[in-house]
KOLPA-678281 format. One record per residue (C-alpha): residue in three letters; x, y, z. Coordinates in steps of 0.5 Angstrom, whole numbers, plus 500, padded with zeros to 3 digits. Example, Ala and Ser with C-alpha at 12.3 -4.5 7.8 and 13.67 -1.06 7.14 Angstrom:
+-----+-----+-----+-----+
| res |  c1 |  c2 |  c3 |
+-----+-----+-----+-----+
| ALA | 525 | 491 | 516 |
| SER | 527 | 498 | 514 |
+-----+-----+-----+-----+
***
This chain:
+-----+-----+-----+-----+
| res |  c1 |  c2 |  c3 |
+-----+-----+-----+-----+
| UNK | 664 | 167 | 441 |
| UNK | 666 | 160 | 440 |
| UNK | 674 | 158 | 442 |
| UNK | 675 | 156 | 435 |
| UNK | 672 | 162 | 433 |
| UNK | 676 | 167 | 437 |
| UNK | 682 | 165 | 434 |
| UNK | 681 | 166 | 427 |
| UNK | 678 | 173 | 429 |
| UNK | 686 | 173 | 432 |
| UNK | 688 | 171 | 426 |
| UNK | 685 | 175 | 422 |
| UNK | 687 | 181 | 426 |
| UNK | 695 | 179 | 426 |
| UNK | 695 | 178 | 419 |
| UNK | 692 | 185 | 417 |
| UNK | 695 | 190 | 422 |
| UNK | 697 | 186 | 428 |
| UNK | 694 | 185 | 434 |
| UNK | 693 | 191 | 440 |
| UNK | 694 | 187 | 447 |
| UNK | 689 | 187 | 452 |
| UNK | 694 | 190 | 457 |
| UNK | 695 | 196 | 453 |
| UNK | 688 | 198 | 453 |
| UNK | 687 | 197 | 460 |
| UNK | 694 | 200 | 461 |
| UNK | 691 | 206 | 457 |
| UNK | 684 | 207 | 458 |
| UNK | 682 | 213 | 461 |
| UNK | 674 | 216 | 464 |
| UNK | 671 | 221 | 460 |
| UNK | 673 | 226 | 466 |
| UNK | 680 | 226 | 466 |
| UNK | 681 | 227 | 459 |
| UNK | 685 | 234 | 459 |
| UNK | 679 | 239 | 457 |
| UNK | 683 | 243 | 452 |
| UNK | 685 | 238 | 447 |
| UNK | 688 | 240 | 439 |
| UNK | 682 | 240 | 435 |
| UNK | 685 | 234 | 432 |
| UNK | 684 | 230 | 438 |
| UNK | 677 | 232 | 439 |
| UNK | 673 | 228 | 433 |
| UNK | 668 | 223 | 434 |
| UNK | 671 | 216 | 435 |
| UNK | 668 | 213 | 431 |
| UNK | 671 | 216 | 424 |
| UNK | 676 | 212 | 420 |
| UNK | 679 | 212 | 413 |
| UNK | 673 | 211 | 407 |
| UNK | 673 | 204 | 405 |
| UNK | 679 | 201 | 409 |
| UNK | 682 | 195 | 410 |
| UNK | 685 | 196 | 416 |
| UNK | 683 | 194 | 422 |
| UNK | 681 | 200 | 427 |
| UNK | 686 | 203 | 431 |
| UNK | 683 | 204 | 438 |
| UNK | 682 | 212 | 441 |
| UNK | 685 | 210 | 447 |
| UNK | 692 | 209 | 442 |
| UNK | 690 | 216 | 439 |
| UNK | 689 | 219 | 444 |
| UNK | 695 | 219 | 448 |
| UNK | 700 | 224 | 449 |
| UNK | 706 | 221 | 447 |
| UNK | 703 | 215 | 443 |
| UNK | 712 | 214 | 442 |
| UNK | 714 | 214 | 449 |
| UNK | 707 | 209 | 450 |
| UNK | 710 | 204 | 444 |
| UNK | 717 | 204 | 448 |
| UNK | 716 | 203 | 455 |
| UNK | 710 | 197 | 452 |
| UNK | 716 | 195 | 448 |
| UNK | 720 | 193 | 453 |
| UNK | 716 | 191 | 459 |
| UNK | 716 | 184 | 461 |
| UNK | 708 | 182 | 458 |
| UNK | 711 | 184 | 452 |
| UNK | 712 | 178 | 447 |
| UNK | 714 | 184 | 440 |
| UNK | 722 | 182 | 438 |
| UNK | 724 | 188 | 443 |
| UNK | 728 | 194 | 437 |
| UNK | 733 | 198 | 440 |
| UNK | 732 | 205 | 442 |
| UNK | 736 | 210 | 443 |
| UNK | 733 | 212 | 450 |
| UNK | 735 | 205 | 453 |
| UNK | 741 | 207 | 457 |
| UNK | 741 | 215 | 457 |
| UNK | 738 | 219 | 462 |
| UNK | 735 | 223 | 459 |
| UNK | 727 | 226 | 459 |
| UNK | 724 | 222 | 454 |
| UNK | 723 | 227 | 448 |
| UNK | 716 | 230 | 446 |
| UNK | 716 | 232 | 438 |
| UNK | 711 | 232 | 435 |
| UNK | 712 | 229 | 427 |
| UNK | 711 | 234 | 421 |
| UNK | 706 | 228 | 417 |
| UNK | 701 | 230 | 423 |
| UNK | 696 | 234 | 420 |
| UNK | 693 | 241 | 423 |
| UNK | 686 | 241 | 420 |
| UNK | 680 | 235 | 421 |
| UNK | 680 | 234 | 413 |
| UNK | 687 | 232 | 413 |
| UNK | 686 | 229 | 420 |
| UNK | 682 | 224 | 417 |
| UNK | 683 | 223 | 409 |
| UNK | 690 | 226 | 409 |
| UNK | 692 | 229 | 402 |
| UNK | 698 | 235 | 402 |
| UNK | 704 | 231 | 404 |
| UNK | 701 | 231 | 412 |
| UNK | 698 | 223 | 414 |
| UNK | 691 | 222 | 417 |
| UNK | 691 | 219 | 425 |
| UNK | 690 | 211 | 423 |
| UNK | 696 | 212 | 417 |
| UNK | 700 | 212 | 424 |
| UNK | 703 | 206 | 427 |
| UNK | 701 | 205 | 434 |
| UNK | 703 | 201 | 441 |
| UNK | 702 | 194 | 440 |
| UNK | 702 | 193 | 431 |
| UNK | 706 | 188 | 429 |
| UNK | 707 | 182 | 425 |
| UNK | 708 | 176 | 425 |
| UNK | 713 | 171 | 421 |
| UNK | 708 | 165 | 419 |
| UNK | 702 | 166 | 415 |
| UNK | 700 | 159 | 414 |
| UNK | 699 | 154 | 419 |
| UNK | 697 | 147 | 420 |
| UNK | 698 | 141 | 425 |
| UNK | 704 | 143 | 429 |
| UNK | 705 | 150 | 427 |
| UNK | 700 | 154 | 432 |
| UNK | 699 | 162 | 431 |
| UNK | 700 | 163 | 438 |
| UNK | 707 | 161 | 437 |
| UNK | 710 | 164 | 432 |
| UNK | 715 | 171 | 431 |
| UNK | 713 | 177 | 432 |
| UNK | 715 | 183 | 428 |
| UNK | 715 | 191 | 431 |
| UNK | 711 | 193 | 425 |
| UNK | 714 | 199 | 420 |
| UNK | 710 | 205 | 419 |
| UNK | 710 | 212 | 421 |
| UNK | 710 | 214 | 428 |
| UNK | 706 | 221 | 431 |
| UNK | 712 | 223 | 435 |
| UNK | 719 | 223 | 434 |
| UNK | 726 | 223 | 437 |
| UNK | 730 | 226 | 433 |
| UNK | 728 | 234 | 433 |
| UNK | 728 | 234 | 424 |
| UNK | 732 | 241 | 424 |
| UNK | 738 | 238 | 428 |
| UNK | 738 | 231 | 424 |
| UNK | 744 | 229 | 420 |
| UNK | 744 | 223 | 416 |
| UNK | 748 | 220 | 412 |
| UNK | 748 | 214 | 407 |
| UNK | 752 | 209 | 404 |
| UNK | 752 | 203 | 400 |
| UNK | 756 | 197 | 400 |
| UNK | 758 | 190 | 397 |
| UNK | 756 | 188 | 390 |
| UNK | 752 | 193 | 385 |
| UNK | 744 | 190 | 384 |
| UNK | 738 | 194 | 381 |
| UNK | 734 | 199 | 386 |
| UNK | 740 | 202 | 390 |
| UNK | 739 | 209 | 387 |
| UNK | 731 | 208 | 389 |
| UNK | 734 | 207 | 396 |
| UNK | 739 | 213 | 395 |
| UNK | 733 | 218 | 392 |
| UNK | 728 | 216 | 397 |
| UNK | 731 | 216 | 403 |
| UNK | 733 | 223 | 401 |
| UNK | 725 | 225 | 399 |
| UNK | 722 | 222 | 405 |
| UNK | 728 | 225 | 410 |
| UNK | 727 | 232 | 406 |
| UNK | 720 | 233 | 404 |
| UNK | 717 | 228 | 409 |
| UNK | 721 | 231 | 416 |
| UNK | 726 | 237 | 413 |
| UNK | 732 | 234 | 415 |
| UNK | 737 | 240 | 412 |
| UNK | 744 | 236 | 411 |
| UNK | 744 | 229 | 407 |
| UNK | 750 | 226 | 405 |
| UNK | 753 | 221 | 401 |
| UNK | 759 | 216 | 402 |
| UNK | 763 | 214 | 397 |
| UNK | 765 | 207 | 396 |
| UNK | 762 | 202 | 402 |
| UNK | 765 | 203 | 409 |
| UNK | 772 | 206 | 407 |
| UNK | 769 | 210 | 404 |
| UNK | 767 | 214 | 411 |
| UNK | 775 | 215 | 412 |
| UNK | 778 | 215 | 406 |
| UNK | 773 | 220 | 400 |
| UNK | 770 | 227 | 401 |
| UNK | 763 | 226 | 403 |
| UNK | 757 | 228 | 398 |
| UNK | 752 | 233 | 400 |
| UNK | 746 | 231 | 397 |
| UNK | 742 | 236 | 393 |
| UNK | 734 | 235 | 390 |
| UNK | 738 | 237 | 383 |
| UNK | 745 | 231 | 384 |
| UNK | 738 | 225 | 386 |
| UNK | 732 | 227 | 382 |
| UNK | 732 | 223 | 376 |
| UNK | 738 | 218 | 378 |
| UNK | 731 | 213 | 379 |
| UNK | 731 | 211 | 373 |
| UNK | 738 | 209 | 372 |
| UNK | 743 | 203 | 374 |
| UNK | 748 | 202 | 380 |
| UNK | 749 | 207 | 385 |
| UNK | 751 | 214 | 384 |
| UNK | 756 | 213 | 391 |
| UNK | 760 | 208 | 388 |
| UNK | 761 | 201 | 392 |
| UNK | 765 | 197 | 394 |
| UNK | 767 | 191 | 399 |
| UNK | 771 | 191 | 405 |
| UNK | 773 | 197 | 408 |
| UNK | 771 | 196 | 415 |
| UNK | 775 | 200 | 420 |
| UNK | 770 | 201 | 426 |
| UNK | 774 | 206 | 430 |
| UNK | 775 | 211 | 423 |
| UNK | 768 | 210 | 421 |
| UNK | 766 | 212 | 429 |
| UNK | 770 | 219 | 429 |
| UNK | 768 | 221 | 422 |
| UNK | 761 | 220 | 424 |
| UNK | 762 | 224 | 430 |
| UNK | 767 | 229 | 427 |
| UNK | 761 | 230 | 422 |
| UNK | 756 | 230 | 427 |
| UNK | 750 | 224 | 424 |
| UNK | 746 | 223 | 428 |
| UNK | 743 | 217 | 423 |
| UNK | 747 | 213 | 419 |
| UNK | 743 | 208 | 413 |
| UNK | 748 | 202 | 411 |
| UNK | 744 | 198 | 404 |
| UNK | 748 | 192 | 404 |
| UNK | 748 | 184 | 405 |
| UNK | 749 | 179 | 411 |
| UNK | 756 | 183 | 411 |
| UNK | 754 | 190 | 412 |
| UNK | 749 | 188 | 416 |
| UNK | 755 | 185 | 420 |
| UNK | 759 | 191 | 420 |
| UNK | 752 | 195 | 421 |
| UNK | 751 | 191 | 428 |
| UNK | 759 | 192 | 431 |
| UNK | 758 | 200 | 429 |
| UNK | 750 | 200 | 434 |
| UNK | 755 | 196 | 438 |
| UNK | 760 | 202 | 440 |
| UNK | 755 | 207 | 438 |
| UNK | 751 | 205 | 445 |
| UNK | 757 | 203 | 449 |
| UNK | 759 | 210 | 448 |
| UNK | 752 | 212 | 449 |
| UNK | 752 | 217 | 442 |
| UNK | 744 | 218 | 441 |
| UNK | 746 | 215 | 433 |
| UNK | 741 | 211 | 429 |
| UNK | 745 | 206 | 425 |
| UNK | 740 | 202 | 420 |
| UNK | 740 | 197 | 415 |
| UNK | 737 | 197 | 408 |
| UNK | 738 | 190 | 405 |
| UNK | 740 | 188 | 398 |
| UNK | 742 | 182 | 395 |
| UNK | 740 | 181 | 389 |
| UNK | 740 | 173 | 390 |
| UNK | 735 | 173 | 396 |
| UNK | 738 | 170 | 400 |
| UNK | 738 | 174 | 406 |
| UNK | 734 | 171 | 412 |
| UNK | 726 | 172 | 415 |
| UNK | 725 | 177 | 410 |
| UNK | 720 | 175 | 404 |
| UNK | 724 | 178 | 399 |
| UNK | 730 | 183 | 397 |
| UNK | 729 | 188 | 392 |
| UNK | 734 | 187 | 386 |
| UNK | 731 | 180 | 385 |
| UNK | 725 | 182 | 381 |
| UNK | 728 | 186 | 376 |
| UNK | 734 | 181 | 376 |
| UNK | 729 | 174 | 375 |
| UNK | 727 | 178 | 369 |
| UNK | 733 | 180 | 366 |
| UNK | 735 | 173 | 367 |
| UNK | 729 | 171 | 363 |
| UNK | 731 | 174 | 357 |
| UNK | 738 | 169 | 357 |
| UNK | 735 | 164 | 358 |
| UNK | 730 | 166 | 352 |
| UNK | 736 | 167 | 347 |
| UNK | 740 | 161 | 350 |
| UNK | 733 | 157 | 347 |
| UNK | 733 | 160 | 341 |
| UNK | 742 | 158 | 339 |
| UNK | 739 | 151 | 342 |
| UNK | 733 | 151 | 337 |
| UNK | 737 | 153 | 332 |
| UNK | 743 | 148 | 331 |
| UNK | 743 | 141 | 331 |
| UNK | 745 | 138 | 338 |
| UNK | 745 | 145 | 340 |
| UNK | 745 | 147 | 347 |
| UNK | 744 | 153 | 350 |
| UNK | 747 | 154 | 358 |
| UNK | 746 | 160 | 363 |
| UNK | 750 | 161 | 368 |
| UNK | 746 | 165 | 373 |
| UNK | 747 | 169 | 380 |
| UNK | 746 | 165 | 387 |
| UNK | 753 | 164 | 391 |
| UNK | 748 | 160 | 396 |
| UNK | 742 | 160 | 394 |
| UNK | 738 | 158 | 387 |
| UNK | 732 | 163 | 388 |
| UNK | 734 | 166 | 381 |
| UNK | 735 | 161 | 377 |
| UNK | 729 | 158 | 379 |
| UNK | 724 | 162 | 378 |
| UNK | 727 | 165 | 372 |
| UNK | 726 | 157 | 369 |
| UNK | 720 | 157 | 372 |
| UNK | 718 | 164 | 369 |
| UNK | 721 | 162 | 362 |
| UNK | 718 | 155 | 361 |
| UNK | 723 | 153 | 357 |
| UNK | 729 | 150 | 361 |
| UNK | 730 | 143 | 362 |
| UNK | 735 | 142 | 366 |
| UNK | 736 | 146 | 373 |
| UNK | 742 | 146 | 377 |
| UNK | 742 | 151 | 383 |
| UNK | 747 | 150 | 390 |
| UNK | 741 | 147 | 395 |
| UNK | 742 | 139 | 391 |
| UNK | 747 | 135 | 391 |
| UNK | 748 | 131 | 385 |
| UNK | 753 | 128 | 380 |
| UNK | 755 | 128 | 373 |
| UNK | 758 | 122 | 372 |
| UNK | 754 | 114 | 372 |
| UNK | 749 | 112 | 368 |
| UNK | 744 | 117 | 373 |
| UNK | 748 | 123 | 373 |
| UNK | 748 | 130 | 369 |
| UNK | 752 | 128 | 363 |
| UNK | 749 | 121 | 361 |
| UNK | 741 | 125 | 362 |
| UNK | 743 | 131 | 358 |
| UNK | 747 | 127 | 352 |
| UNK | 740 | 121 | 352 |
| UNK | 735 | 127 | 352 |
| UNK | 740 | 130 | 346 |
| UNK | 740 | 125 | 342 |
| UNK | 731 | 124 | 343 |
| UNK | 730 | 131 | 342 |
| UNK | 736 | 134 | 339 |
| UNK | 736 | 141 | 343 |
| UNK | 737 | 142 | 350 |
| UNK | 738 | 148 | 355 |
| UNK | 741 | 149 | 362 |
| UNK | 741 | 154 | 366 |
| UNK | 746 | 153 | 374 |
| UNK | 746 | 157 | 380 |
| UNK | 753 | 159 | 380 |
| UNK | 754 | 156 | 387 |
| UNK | 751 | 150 | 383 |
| UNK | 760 | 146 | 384 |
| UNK | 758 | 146 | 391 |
| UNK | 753 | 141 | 390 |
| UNK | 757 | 136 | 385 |
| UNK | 759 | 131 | 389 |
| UNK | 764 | 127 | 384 |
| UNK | 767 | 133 | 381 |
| UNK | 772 | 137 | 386 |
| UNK | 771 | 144 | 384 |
| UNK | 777 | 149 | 384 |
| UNK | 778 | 155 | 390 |
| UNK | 780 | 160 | 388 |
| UNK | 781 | 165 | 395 |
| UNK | 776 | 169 | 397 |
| UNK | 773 | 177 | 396 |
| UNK | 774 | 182 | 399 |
| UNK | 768 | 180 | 403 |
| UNK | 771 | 174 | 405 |
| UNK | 767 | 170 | 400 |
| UNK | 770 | 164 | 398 |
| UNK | 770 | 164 | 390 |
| UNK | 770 | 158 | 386 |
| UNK | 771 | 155 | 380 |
| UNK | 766 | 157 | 374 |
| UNK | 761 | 152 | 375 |
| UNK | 758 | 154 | 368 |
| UNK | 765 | 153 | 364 |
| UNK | 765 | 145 | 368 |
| UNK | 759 | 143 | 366 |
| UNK | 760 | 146 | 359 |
| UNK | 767 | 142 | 359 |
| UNK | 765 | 136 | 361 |
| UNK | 758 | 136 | 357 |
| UNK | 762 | 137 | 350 |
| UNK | 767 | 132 | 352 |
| UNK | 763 | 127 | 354 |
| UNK | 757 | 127 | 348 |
| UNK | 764 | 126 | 344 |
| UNK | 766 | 120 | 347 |
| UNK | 760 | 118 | 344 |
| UNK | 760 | 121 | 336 |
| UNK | 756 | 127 | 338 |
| UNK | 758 | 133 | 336 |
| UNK | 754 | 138 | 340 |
| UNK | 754 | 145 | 339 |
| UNK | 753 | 149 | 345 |
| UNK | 753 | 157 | 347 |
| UNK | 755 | 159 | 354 |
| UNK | 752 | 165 | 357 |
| UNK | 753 | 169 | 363 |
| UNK | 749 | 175 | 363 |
| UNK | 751 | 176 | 371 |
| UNK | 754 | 184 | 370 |
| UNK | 749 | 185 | 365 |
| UNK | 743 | 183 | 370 |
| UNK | 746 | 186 | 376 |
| UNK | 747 | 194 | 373 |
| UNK | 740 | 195 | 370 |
| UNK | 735 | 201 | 372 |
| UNK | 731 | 197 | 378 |
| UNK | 724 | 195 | 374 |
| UNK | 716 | 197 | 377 |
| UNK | 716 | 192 | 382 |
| UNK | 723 | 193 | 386 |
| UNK | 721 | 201 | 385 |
| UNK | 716 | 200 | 389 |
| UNK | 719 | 195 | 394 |
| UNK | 725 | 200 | 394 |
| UNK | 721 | 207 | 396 |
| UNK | 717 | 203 | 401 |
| UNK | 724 | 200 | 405 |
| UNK | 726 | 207 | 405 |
| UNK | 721 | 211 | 407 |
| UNK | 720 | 205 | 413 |
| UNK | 728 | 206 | 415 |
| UNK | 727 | 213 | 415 |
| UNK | 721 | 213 | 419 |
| UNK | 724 | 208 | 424 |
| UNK | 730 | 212 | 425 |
| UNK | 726 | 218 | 426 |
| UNK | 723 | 214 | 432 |
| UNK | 729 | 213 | 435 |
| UNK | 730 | 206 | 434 |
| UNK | 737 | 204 | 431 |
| UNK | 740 | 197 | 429 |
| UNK | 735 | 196 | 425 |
| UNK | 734 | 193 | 419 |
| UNK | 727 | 193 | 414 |
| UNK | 725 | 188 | 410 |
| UNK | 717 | 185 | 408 |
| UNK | 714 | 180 | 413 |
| UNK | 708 | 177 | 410 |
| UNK | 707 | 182 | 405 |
| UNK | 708 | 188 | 410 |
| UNK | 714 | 192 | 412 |
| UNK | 718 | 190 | 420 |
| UNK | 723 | 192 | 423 |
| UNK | 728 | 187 | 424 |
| UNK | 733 | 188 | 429 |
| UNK | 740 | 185 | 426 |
| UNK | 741 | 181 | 432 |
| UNK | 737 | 177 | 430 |
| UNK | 737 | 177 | 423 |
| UNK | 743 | 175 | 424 |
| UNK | 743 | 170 | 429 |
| UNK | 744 | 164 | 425 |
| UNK | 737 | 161 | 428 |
| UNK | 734 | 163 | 421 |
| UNK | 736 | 161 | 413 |
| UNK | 733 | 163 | 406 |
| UNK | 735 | 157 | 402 |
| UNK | 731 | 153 | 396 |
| UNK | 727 | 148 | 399 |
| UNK | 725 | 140 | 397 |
| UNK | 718 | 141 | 399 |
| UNK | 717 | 148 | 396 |
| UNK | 711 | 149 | 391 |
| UNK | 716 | 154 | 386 |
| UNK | 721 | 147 | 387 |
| UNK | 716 | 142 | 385 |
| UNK | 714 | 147 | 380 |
| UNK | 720 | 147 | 377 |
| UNK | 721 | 140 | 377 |
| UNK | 714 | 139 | 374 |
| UNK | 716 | 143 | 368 |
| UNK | 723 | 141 | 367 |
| UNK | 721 | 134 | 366 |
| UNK | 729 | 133 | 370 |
| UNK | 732 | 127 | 376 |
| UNK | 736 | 127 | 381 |
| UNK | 742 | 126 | 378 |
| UNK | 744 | 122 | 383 |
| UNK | 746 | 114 | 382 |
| UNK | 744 | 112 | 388 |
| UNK | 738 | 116 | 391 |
| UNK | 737 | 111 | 397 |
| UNK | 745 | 113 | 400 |
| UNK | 743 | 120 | 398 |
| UNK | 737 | 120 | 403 |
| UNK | 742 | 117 | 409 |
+-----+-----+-----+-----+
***
């Protein structure tokens, strides 16, 4: 095989279900005769069986094999050949005898070996050493293949660390409320109680605070069954509250041995301080991340669940905002949408809706004023087309560059909040086209409270019971500190020192195809006066 040849054959592998290394066949390899002579009957089928019709790249017998395929995964994991981003494991630090605990999805038969069926997996559903994916999945001059991020790949591991009879897991979720979150609640309780038996699953109530302040939920089949289909999270939220002294003695007075945070970049921040002391003190806790933000603003993964349902819904605004513009004379119709820091929704619900003409969002400088700024470009278009509709990304006022917008303090969080920049571009329009004996008529809508607490729609379901069910069986494995997020269309685990490193950021860019995309359907400028002097 040529050179050129063994590369896109590396490629293809690390795309599908990543790459197993050379050193970890040779490392496992074994002669026929030292196999033990009494082998389950599992793991005495002919090598060459594999799913029917499968897309998956074979998982070598050498892997399946193993005896401790978990322990295998670990020790390659944290050896130096290994170029994987390392996870943290709970048996890093403690002395203790590496646990041997068979996983319940293993099935006992050959049919449910091989096709799975009857809630059991079969062998190649498993993850195995060396799975990962990587960060990139285009590459081109200056971009190499052999330079890119790896991810430890999520999924379902044959042995376990935590003993499922003896588990307690907890789970809370924090922040601002978005589509999905009760998904995430029903299926992190199904997967740990259906897939492991984990007998004692609780809620916390209220974000961090929570941990310390409110009675704890013990979650029952009949409290989650349906709450799928509903809005918000049945546990409350909040932002704030993080005390980590008082959430560390509640964890061990309750005894949890898995703890799942569903939050954004600041509950992601308390997640890693609590894995910190957890390992300081040498307490075998899993303490996991789940993002949410319905913004997607949220670095390497390629998107959070909540955006979907909440482009979707915005969709509908921006629909009725046409309808009021198309329906008066001058008439305007402007959508305030979410997006502190990133204009993710408010570009593809234009995008998605088609009829937007102008598009603010927090990415791009611009101005209101002069003969190239906002204002004049929305009056000379009204004054042509006589409707128009505009839909800004509500961390738009950080990018006008000749309007100073007002800071009213920050959140619980510690977000600074603003200015409605909706209600300055509203101002300054109508007075504006004024000024030029144009009566406009302009409706403003801010459907943010609407979006944000509706049921999760297919999509984000799907996305929230796949995160689930990795977080659980990540933790289950051991690993803590954690996130899970999708990377190139397939699920990783995240470690949260990275995610949260600052070497990464998922903001709108200039060169995008969905930015141009969007450019190319609204017709619209810079808004800036002197585009030369913008550039230096």
């Amino acid at each position: 095989m040529s050179d050129h040849k063994a590369l896109l054959f590396y490629a293809g592998v690390s795309l599908t279900s990543g790459l197993v290394t050379d050193f970890i066949l040779k490392h496992f390899s074994k002669k026929e005769e030292e196999t033990p002579k009494q082998l389950p009957q599992r793991l005495t089928r002919s090598k060459s069986v594999t799913f029917i019709s499968s897309r998956q790249a074979r998982i070598p017998t050498e892997l399946i094999h193993s005896e401790n395929p978990l322990l295998d995964e670990v020790r390659f994991l944290y050896s130096p050949t290994c170029d994987i981003e390392k996870v943290n494991h709970l048996s890093i630090g403690l002395d203790e005898e590496f646990p041997f605990i068979k996983s319940p999805l293993l099935g006992d038969s050959k049919l449910r070996s091989v096709h799975g069926g009857e809630g059991f997996l079969p062998d190649e559903a498993f993850t195995y050493c060396g799975s990962y994916i990587i960060s990139n999945a285009v590459f081109g001059p200056g971009r190499r293949i052999e330079n890119t991020k790896k991810w430890l790949r999520a999924g379902p591991r044959k042995y376990l660390f935590f003993e499922p009879k003896k588990v307690k897991a907890a789970i809370v979720t924090c922040g601002g409320l978005c589509p999905g979150l009760n998904v995430v609640i029903r299926e992190l309780y199904m997967s740990l109680k259906y897939n492991y038996g984990v007998e004692e699953i609780y809620g916390i109530q209220y974000g961090y605070k929570g941990f310390y302040t409110y009675d704890w939920i013990k979650l029952e089949q009949n409290k989650i069954k349906e709450i799928h289909n509903k809005g918000g999270t049945i546990l409350g939220s909040s932002r704030g509250g993080f005390d980590l002294n008082k959430i560390i003695d509640s964890i061990i007075d309750h005894r949890i041995s898995q703890v799942y945070c569903l939050g954004g970049d600041g509950t992601h921040g308390g997640v890693l301080e609590l894995f910190k002391e957890l390992r300081r003190r040498k307490l075998k806790v899993s303490i996991v991340g789940i993002p949410k933000t319905i913004d997607n603003d949220i670095a390497i993964i390629d998107q959070s669940f909540g955006f979907e349902t909440a482009v979707s819904e915005a969709v509908h605004a921006i629909n009725s905002a046409y309808v009021e513009a198309n329906c008066a004379e001058f008439g305007v119709g402007l959508v305030r949408l979410m997006g502190r820091n990133a204009g993710f929704i408010a570009m593809e619900a234009a995008n998605a809706s088609r009829d937007v003409n102008i598009c603010l969002i927090p990415e791009f400088k611009f101005e209101l004023y002069g003969d190239r700024g906002l204002l004049e470009y929305a009056y000379q278009r009204l004054k042509k087309k006589g409707t128009l509709v505009i839909v800004v990304a509500e961390g738009a006022g950080e990018a006008i560059i000749d309007y100073k917008v007002g800071q009213l303090g920050k959140d619980a969080s510690g977000n600074v909040k603003s200015q409605d920049v909706g209600v300055i571009v509203k101002d300054e329009l109508t007075k504006y086209c004024k000024s030029k004996d144009m009566a406009i008529t302009l409706k403003y809508i801010d459907p943010t409270y609407m979006i944000r607490t509706v049921p999760a729609n297919p999509h984000d379901k799907i996305m929230c019971a796949q995160l689930a069910q990795n977080a659980a069986h990540a933790s289950m494995a051991g690993f803590s500190g954690f996130t899970v997020g999708h990377v190139n269309n397939r699920i990783a685990v995240i470690p949260i020192e990275e995610l949260l490193s600052g070497k990464y950021s998922n903001r709108v860019v200039s060169d995008s195809r969905e930015w141009q995309r969007l450019l190319a359907s609204t017709g619209q400028p810079s808004f800036l006066n002197d585009e030369e002097q913008a550039l230096k």
